[in-house]
C-alpha positions in Angstrom: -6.8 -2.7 -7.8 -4.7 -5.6 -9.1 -5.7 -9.1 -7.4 -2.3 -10.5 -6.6 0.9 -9.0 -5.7 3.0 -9.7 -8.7 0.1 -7.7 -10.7 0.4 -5.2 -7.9 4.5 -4.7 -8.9 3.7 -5.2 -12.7 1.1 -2.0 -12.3 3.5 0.4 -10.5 7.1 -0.6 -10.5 9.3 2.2 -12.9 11.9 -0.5 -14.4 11.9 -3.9 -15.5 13.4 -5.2 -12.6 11.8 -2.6 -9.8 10.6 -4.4 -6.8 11.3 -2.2 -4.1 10.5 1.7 -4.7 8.9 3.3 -2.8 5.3 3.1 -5.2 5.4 -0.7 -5.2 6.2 -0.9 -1.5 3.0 1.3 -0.9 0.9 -0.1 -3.3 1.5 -3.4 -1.9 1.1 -2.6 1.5 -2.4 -0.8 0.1 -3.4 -4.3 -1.5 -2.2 -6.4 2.0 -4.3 -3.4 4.2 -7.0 -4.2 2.2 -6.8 -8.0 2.1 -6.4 -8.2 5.7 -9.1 -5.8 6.3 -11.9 -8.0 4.6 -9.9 -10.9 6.7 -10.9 -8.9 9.9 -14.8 -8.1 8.7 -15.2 -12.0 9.1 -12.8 -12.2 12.0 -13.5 -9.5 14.7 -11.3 -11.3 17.6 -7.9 -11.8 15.8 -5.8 -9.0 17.4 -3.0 -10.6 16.3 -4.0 -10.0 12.6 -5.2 -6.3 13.9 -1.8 -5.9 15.3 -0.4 -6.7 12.0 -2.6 -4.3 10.2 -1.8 -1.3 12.2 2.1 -2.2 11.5 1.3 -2.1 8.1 -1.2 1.2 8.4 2.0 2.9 10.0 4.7 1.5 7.8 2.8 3.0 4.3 2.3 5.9 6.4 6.1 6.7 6.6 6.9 5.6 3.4 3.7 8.2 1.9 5.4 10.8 3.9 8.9 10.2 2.3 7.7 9.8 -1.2 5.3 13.4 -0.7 8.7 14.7 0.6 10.8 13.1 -2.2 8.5 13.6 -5.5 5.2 15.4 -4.9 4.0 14.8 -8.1 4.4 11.1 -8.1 2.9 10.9 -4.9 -0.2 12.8 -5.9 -0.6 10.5 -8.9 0.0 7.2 -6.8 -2.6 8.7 -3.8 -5.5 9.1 -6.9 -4.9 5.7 -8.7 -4.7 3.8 -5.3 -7.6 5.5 -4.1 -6.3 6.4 -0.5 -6.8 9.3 1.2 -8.8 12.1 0.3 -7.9 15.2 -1.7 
């Protein structure tokens, strides 16, 4: 995975300009789940962070849901090359 979030839209947006579809939103919500994640290995008592995280888990989670609705091939694609959730 890209290491900073401008390489993160770079990678998946579709046009020059695209910073919101729905692959950049998830594939930057992937790289903040897993940033945060490695912030919580270190730091097992911030719930606020934890709280955070399971906003995020459940906001990529609705937006996978609409783009599998939307464009099943794209999502399929996007699912392999983040490396999230199992096929």
């Amino acid at each position: 995975m890209a290491s900073n979030a401008s390489e993160v839209i770079k990678k998946f947006q579709r046009g020059k300009n695209d910073t919101g579809s729905s692959e950049v939103q998830i594939a930057s919500l992937t790289k903040r789940i897993g940033d945060l994640t490695e912030h919580l290995k270190s730091h097992r008592k911030d719930e606020h962070s934890r709280y955070g995280l399971l906003m995020m888990v459940s906001q990529r989670r609705r937006l996978l849901k609409y783009f599998k609705r939307v464009n099943l091939d794209r999502y399929t694609s996007l699912i392999q090359e983040l490396g999230i959730r199992g096929q």
